[in-house]
N, C-alpha and C positions, 0 to 999 in steps of 0.2 A: 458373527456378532461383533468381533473384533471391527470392522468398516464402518460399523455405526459408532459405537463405543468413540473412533477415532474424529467420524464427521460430528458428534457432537461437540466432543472436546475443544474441535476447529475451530465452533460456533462462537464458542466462548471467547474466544481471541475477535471476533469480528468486531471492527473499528467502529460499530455503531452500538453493538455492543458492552466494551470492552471496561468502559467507564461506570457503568452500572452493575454490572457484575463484580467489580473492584470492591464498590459502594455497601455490596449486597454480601461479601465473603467467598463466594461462589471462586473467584482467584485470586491470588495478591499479587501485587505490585512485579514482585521480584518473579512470579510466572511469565507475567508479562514481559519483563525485559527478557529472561531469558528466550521467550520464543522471539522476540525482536532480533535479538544475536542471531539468531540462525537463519535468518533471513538473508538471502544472498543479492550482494551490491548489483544494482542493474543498471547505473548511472552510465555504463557503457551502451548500452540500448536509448536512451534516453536522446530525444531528439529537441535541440533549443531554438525554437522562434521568440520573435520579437512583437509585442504588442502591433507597432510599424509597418508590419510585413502581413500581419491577419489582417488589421484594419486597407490596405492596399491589396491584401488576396493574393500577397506576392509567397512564396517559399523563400524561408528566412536561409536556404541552403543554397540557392538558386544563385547564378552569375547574375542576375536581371532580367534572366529569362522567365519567363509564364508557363 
């Protein structure tokens, strides 16, 4: 019961959720931030192209190669 109990709780955090639930009491503001906090930085994963390089289909990583 505990795995549901937790997947619901998730729910509640869900970004399309998150804002109506706020609205509704269901969590405040400060639940939210703190599940934010815990959230681990993934900006190292994160890969950056350039608008330039999609519209040319080129890899914004790329020497100029294809």
């Amino acid at each position: 019961m505990a795995l549901l109990n937790e997947s619901v709780d998730f729910k509640k955090l869900d970004v399309r959720l998150v804002e109506r639930n706020i609205n509704r009491g269901v969590i405040s503001q400060d639940d939210l931030d703190k599940a934010l906090k815990k959230l681990p930085d993934d900006g190292e994963n994160a890969m950056w192209v350039s608008v330039e390089s999609l519209e040319q289909g080129t890899d914004s990583d790329s020497n100029g190669s294809t």
